[in-house]
C-alpha positions as CSV (number, residue, x, y, z in Angstrom):
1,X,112.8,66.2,90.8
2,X,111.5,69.0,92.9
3,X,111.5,67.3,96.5
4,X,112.9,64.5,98.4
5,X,110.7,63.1,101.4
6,X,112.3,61.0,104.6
7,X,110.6,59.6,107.2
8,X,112.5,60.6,110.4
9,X,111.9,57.9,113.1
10,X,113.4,57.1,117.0
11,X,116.1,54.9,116.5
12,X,115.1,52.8,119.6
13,X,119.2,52.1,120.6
14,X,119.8,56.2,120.2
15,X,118.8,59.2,118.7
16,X,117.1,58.7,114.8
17,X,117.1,57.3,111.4
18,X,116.1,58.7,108.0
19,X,114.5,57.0,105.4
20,X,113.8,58.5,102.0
21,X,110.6,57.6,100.5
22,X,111.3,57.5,96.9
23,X,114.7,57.0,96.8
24,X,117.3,54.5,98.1
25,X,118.9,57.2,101.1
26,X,119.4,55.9,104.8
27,X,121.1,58.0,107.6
28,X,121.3,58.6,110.9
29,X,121.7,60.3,114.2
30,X,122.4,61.6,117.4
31,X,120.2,64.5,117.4
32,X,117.7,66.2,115.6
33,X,120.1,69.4,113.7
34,X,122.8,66.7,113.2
35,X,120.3,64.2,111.1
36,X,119.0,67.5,109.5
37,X,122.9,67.9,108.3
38,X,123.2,63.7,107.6
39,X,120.2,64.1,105.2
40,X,121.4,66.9,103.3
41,X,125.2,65.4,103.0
42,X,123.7,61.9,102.0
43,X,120.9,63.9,99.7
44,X,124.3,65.7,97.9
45,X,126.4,62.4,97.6
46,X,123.3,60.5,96.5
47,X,122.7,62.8,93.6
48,X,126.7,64.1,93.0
49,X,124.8,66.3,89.8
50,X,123.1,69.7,91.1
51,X,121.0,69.5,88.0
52,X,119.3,65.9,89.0
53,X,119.4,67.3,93.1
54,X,116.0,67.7,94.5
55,X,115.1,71.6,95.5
56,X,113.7,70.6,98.8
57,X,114.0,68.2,101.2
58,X,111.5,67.6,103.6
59,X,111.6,65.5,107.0
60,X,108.1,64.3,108.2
């Protein structure tokens, strides 16, 4: 796997939730640099092996 995609989206009680498109990742919130650091920590538990870790993540 090269990439990892997640949808970013309000969270309409605060701040905002990612989704992963192709994989089974959920996060969220308060801020925009915080979620950027969520994703990455979930990303990294999700997939504990560096060798099956995507090279980029992407938030659209």
């Amino acid at each position: 796997m090269t990439e990892i995609v997640f949808l970013v989206e309000d969270d309409p009680d605060s701040g905002y939730t990612a989704k992963a498109l192709t994989e089974s990742i959920f996060t969220q919130a308060d801020d925009i640099e915080t979620l950027q650091e969520m994703v990455r920590d979930a990303v990294h538990c999700h997939f504990p092996n560096e060798e099956n870790r995507a090279c980029r993540i992407l938030l659209k």
